[in-house]
N, C-alpha and C positions, 0 to 999 in steps of 0.2 A: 751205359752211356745215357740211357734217359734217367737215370737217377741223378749223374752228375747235372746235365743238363738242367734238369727242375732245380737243382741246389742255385748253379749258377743265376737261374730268372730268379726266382725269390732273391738272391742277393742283391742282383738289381732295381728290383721295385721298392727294395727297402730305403736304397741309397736312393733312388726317383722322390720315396716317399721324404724321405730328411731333408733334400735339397728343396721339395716345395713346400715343407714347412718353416723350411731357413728364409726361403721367400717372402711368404704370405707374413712370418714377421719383422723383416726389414721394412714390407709397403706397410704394416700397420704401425711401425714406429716412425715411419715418413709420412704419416697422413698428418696433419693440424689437428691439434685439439678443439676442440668447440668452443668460442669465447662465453665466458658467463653473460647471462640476461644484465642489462641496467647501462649506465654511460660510462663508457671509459675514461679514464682520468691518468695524465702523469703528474707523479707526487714531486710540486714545486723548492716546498718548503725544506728545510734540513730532514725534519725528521717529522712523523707522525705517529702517535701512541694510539695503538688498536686494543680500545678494551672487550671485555666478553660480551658487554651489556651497555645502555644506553645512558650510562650515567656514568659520572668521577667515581661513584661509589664502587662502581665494578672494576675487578683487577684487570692489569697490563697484559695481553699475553704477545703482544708481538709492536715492533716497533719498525714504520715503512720507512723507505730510504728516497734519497732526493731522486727522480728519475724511473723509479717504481711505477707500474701501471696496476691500478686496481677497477675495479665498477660499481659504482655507486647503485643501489638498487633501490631505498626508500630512506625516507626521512621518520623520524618520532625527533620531534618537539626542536630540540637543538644536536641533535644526533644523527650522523649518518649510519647506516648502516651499508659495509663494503664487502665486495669479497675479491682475495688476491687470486695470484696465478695458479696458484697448488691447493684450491676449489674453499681453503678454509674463507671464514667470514666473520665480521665484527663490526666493531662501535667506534665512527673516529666524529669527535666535537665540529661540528661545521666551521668556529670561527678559524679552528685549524689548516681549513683548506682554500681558507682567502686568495692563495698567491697560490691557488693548485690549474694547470692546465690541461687541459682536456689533450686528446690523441693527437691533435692535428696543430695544437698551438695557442690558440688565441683562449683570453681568462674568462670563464666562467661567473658568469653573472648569477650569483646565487639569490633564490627568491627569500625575501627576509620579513614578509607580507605573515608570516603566523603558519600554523602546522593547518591539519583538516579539522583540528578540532574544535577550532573555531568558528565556523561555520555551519559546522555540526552540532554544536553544543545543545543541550536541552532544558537545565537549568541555570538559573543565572541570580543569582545572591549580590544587593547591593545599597550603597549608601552616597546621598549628596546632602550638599548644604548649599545655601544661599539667600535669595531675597524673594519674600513672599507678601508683594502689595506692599515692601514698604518697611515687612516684617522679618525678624532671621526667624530661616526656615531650617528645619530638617527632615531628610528623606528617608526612609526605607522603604526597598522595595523587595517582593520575590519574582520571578518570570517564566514561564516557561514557552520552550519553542515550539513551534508548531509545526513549522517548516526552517530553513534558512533565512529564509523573509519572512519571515508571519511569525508573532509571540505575542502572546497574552500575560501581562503584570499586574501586579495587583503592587499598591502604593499606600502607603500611610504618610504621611505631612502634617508635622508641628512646626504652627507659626507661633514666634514669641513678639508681641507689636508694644507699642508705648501704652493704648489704650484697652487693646483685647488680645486674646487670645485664639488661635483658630486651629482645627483638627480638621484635617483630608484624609478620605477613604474614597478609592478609586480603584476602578476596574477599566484599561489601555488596551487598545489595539495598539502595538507595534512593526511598521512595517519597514525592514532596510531592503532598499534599492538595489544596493552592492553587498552584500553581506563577507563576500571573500575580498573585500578592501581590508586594509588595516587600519585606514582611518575610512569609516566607513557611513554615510547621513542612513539617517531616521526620520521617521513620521510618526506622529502619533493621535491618536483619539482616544476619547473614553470619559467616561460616568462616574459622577459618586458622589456623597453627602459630606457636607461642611459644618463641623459645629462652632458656632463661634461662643465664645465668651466673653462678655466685654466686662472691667475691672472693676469693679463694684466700687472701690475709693474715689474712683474718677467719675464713673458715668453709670447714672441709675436706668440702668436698661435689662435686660432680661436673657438669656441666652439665646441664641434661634438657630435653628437648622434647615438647610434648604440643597437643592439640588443643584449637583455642577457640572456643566459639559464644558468638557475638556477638548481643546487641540492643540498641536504643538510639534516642536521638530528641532534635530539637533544632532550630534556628531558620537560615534564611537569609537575608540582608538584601542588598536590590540598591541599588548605591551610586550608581554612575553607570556609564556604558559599557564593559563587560568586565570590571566588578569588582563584588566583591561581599564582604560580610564573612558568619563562620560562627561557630555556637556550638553542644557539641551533649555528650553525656552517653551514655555507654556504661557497658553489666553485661556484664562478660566472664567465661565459666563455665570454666575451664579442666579440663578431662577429666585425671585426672592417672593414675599406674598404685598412688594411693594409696589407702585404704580411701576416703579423703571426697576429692572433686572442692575444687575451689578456685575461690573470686569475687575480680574485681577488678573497682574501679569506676574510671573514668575520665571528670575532667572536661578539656575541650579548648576555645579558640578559635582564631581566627586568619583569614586570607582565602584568594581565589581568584580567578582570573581564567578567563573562560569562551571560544570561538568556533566 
């Protein structure tokens, strides 16, 4: 009798034991998932091509349907980077999600102001042209960033004039106010020597060098990924060894590329 008995409670506790495992996984298949980090979005558009990677260059592996909810988590350059329902994640083209609504309805006003690398940038490679006193001028510059607001550029300027010739070397402080503008002003200051040459066929005078302080200010527009266009206006004081000092104003555009 106690043998059968103990048979009987063991078979009980086994079937106690099945039935609270049958439980604990019905509440764990009725509990919500955890939504992915980043903004939710329902996919507007017909259709949206998820690539692996942040470029055209990277293959398709999945294609979102109108209605689709995904979460957008970070941006590179023109790229979003999403992750869908079933935790995979990928690369869809931002201009793709123009007409995309967020959870709740209303459209999503995408920032089109430039990625963070703009702002961050530390080198910065560039070229303008324009009028220098009078003269066509051209620019090259290099720059580096110091801060987001603060860069140090170094300049070279060939003036070509009816009469003379003129070579600028210069060392600029750089300073933008808004630097995470797209179109964004500038200031600037800065030092350097001027050689001029005047045309010997025309005018019997001698070459002369003198010192220039520079100020000046003007606009930087970010275009798309590592470029950017420049427009900017300098009062050049030239120090000369003559009774009265000499002004040249200089208007200049032209681009850059930054990394």
């Amino acid at each position: 009798m106690i043998k059968l008995g103990f048979v009987h409670t063991g078979k009980a506790l086994l079937a106690a034991a099945w039935v609270a495992l049958a439980l604990f996984c019905n509440a764990s298949l009725a509990e919500p998932k955890e939504e992915p980090d980043g903004l939710a979005v329902v996919i507007a558009d017909p259709f949206v091509n998820v690539h692996t990677g942040a470029g055209r260059g990277y293959p398709i592996f999945h294609i979102l349907e109108k209605g689709e909810t995904v979460w957008l988590q970070k941006q590179r350059t023109d790229w979003f980077k999403v992750v869908m329902k079933n935790g995979k994640s990928g690369w869809v083209k931002r201009s793709t999600l123009n007409a995309t609504l967020n959870g709740e309805g209303p459209l999503i006003a995408f920032d089109y102001s430039g990625d963070k690398s703009f702002p961050n940038r530390r080198w910065e490679l560039g070229m303008m042209g324009g009028d220098f006193g009078g003269a066509s001028a051209l620019t090259n510059y290099v720059g580096y960033h110091l801060t987001p607001n603060l860069a140090a550029e170094l300049k070279y300027t060939q003036a070509f004039g009816s009469y003379s010739n003129s070579k600028l070397l210069s060392l600029n402080a750089v300073h933008q106010i808004f630097p995470n503008w797209r179109l964004s002003p500038f200031f600037t200051l800065g030092s350097g020597v001027i050689l001029i040459e005047p045309d010997s066929d025309l005018v019997q005078s001698q070459d002369r060098e003198d010192t220039v302080m520079t100020v000046g200010g003007g606009f930087m527009f970010y275009v798309s990924r590592r470029f950017m266009l420049r427009a900017e206006y300098s009062d050049h004081k030239v120090l000369t060894n003559r009774e009265n000092n000499e002004e040249v104003s200089e208007w200049k555009a032209g681009f850059s590329v930054y990394f």
